[in-house]
C-alpha positions as CSV (number, residue, x, y, z in Angstrom):
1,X,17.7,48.7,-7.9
2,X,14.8,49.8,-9.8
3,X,12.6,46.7,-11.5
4,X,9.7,45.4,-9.4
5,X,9.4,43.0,-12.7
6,X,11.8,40.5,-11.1
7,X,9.8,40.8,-7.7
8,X,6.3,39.8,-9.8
9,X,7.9,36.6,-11.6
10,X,9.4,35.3,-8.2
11,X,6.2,36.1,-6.4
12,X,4.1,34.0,-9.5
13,X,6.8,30.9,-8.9
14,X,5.9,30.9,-5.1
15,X,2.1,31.3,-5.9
16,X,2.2,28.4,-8.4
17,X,4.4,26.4,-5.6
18,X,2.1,27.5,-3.1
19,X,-1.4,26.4,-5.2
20,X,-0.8,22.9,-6.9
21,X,-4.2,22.9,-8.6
22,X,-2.7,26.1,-10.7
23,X,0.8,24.3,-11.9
24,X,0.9,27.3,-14.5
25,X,0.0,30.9,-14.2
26,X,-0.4,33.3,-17.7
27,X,3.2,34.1,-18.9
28,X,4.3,37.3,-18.1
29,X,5.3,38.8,-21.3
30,X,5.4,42.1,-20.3
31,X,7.1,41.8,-17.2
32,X,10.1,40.2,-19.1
33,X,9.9,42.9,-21.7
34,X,10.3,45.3,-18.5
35,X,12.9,43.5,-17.5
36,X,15.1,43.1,-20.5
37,X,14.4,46.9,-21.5
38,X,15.8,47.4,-17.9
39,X,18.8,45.3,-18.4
40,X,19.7,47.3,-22.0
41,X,19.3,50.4,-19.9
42,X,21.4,49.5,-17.8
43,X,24.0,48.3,-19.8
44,X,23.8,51.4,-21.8
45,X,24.6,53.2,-18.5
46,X,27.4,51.3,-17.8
47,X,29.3,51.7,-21.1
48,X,28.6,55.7,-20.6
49,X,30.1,55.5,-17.3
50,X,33.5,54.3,-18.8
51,X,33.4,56.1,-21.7
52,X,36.4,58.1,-21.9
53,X,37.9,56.2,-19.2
54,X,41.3,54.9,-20.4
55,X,42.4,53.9,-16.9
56,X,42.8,50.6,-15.5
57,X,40.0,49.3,-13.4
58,X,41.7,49.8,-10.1
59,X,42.7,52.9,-10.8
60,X,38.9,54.6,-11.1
61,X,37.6,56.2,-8.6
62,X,35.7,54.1,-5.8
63,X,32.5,56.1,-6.8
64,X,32.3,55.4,-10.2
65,X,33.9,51.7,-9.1
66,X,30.7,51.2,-7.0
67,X,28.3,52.7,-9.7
68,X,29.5,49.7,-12.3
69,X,29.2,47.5,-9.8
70,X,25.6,48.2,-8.6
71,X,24.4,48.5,-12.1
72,X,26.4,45.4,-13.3
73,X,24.6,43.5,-10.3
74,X,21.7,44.5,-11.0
75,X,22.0,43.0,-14.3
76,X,22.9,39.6,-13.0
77,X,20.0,39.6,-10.6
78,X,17.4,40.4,-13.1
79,X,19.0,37.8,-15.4
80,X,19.1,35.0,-12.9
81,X,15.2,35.9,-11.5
82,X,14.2,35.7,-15.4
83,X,16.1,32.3,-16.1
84,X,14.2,30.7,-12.4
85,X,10.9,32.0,-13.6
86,X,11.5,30.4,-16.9
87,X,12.8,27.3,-15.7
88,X,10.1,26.8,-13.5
89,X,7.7,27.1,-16.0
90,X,9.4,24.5,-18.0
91,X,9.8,22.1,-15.2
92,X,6.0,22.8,-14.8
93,X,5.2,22.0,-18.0
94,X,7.4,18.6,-17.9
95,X,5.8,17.5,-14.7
96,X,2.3,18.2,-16.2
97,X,3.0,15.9,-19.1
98,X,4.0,13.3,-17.2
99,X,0.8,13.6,-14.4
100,X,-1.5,14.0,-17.2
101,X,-0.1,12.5,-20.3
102,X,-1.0,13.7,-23.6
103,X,-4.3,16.3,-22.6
104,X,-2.7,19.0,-21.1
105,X,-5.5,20.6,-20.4
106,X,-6.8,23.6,-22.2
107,X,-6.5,26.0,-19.9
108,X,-2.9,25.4,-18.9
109,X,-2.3,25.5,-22.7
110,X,-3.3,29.1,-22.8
111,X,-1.1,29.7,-19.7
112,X,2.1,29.2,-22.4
113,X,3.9,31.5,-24.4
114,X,4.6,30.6,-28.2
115,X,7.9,29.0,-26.9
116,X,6.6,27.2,-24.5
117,X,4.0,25.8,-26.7
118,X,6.5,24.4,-29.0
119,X,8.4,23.1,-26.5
120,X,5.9,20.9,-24.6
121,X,4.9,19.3,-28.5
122,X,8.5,18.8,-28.9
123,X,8.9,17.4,-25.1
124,X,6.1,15.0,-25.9
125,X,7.2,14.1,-29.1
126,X,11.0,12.8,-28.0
127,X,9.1,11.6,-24.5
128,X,6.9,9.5,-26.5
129,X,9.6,8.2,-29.1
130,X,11.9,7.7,-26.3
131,X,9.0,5.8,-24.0
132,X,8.2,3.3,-27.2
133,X,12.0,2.5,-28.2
134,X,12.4,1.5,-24.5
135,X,8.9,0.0,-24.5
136,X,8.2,1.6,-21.2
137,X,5.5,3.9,-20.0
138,X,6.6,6.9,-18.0
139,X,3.5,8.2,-17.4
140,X,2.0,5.5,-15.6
141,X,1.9,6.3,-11.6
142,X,4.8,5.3,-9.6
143,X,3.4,3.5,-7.0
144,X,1.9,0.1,-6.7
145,X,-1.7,0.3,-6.9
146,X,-3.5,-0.2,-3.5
147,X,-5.9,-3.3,-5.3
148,X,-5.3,-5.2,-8.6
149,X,-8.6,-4.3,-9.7
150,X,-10.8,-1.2,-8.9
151,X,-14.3,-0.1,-9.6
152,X,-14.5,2.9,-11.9
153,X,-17.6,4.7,-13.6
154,X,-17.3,6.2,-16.5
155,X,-18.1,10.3,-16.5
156,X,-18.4,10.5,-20.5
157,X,-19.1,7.8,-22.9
158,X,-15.8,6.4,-23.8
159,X,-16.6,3.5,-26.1
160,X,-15.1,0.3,-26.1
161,X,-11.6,-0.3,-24.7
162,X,-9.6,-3.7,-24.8
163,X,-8.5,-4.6,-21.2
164,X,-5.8,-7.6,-21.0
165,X,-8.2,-9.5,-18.3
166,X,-11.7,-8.4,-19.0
167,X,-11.6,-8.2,-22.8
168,X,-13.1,-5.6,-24.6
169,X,-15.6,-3.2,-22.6
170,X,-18.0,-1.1,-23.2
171,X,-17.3,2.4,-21.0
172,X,-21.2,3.8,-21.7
173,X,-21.4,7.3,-20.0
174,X,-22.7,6.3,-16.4
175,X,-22.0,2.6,-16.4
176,X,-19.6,1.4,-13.4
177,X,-17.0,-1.9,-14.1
178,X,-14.3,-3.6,-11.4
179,X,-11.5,-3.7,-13.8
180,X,-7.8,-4.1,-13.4
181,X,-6.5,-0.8,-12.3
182,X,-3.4,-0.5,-14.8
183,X,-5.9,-0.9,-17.8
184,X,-7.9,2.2,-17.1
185,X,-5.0,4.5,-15.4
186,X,-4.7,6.8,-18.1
187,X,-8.7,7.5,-18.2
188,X,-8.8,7.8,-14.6
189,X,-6.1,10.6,-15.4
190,X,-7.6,12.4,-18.1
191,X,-11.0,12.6,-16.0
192,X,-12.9,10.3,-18.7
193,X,-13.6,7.9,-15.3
194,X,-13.5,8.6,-11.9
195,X,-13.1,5.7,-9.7
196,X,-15.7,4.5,-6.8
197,X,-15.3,4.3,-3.0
């Protein structure tokens, strides 16, 4: 009817769907302001519509019957556009955690509202107390590896890890090791070793 807000959050959902290397764009605070400040408007309008209006519903004019109707749609539509935005971000914040396990990286961080904050440390929290009392790693990939073992070289110095096959090993920044490729998953993930070839 009026909002373009609802038109910006479901055009940010098809860019993020569109650009995977952007899973989350800033949250739109404003535009759900906008929107809910529309909504109340609207609302208000309605209940002035039928103020005074003692009749039954079917017997008010078809004018003022399409007016509430209109309006009352419009309410409905800006909800349900608010509620896909927001679970989209949530679902984006969900798949994140799981790709990338616990760094999330910065920048996506600052991509949250409060709420969202608080709910990706409370996601992780019952992920991770959920993944040890079933003693079961969610977050590793969920295919086979290609090769038992790959070689990896390490972009930062990591220190020493303990590796079920190899023993301990030092990850020095530069150094490259053939290791097995469920042992160093999670580094490979978090960009602390890149693998070679």
């Amino acid at each position: 009817m009026r909002s373009t807000g609802t038109k910006k959050l479901l055009a940010s959902i098809k860019r993020a769907k569109g650009n995977p290397s952007i899973p989350l764009s800033p949250y739109d605070d404003e535009t759900i302001r906008a929107i809910v400040a529309e909504c109340r408007t609207l609302h208000d309008e309605i209940l002035e519509l039928m103020k005074g209006e003692d009749t039954k519903l079917d017997e008010l004019s078809d004018g003022l019957k399409s007016t509430l109707v209109i309006r009352h749609q419009t309410i409905l539509r800006n909800k349900q556009c608010t509620l896909a935005y927001l679970q989209h971000r949530l679902e984006a914040l969900c798949a994140l955690r799981l790709e990338v396990g616990l760094n999330v990286p910065e920048k996506i961080r600052e991509n949250t509202s409060q709420l969202e904050a608080a709910f990706l440390t409370d996601y992780d929290k019952i992920l991770s107390d959920y993944m040890r009392a079933v003693d079961l790693d969610l977050t590793a990939s969920q295919r086979p590896p290609k090769d038992l073992f790959v070689e990896v070289r390490a972009n930062t110095d990591c220190g020493e890890i303990v590796t079920e096959q190899s023993g301990v090993v030092d990850l020095a920044k530069g150094t490259s090791h053939y290791l097995r490729a469920a042992d160093v998953e999670d580094l490979v993930k978090q960009g602390l070793l890149e693998h070679v070839g």
